[in-house]
C-alpha positions in Angstrom: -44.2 43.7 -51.1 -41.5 42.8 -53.9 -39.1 45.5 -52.0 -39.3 42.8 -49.8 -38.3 40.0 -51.9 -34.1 39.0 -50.8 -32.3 36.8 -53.7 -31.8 34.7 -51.3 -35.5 34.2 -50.9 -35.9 33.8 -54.4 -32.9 31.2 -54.7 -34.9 29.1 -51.3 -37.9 29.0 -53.6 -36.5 27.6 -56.6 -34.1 25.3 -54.4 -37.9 23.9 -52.9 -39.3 23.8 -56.4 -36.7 21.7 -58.0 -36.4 19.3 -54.9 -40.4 18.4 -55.7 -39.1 18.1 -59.1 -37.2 15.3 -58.6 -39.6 13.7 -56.2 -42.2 14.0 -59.3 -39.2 12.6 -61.3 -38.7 9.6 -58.8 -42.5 8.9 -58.9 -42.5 9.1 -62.7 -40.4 6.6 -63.2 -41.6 4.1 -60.7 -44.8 4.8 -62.5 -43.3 4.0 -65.9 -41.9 0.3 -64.2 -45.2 -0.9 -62.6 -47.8 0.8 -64.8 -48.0 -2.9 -67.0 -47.5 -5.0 -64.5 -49.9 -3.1 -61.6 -52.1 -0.4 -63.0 -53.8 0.2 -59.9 -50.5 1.1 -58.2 -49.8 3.2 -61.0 -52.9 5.1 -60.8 -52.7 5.5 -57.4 -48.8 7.0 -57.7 -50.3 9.4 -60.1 -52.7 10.9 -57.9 -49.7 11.3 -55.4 -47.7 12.8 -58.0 -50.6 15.2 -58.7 -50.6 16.2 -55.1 -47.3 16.9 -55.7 -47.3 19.3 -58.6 -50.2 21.3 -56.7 -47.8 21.7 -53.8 -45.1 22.7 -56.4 -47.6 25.1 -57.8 -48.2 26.6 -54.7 -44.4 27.5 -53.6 -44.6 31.2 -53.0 -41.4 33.2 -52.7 -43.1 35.0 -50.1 -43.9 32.0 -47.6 -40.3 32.0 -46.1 -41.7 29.0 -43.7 -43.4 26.9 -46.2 -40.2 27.3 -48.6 -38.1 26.1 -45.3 -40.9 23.1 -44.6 -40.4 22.1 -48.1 -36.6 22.2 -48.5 -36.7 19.9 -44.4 -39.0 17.2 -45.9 -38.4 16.7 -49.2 -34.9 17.9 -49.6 -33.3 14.1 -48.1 -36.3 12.5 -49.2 -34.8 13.0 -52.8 -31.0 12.2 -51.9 -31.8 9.2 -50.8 -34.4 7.1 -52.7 -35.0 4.8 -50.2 -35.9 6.7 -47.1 -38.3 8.7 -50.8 -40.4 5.5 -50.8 -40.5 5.2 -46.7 -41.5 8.3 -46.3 -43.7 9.0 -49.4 
């Protein structure tokens, strides 16, 4: 199975991994502004965050099409932190 592993797969992977990084990294801070002022909000961003480290977690080199799903959706949800907060 690792003979067929590309670089290229690898790169995809770690391009889907950081692009949920950031969207963590958008969360967090939205988090950090709201959290005195609304700590239910807050709470509830963190559980979304969560969900978004366990998809993070799950990112397998492997799954060519999940790698591709991730980089679609979250890829200009991160660009643009507007459409982020639409679509989140």
């Amino acid at each position: 199975m690792a003979d067929d592993i590309s670089y290229d797969a690898i790169v995809r992977a770690e391009i889907a991994i950081e692009f949920l990084n950031r969207a963590r990294g958008i969360v967090a801070s939205r988090i950090h502004e709201i959290e005195a002022d609304d700590p239910a909000a807050a709470e509830e961003l963190r559980v979304r965050r969560r969900a978004l480290v366990e998809l993070q977690h799950g990112v397998q080199v492997a799954d060519r099409e999940g790698v591709e799903a991730i980089i679609a959706t979250w890829g200009p949800r991160v660009r643009d932190e507007r459409l982020f907060w639409q679509e989140f």
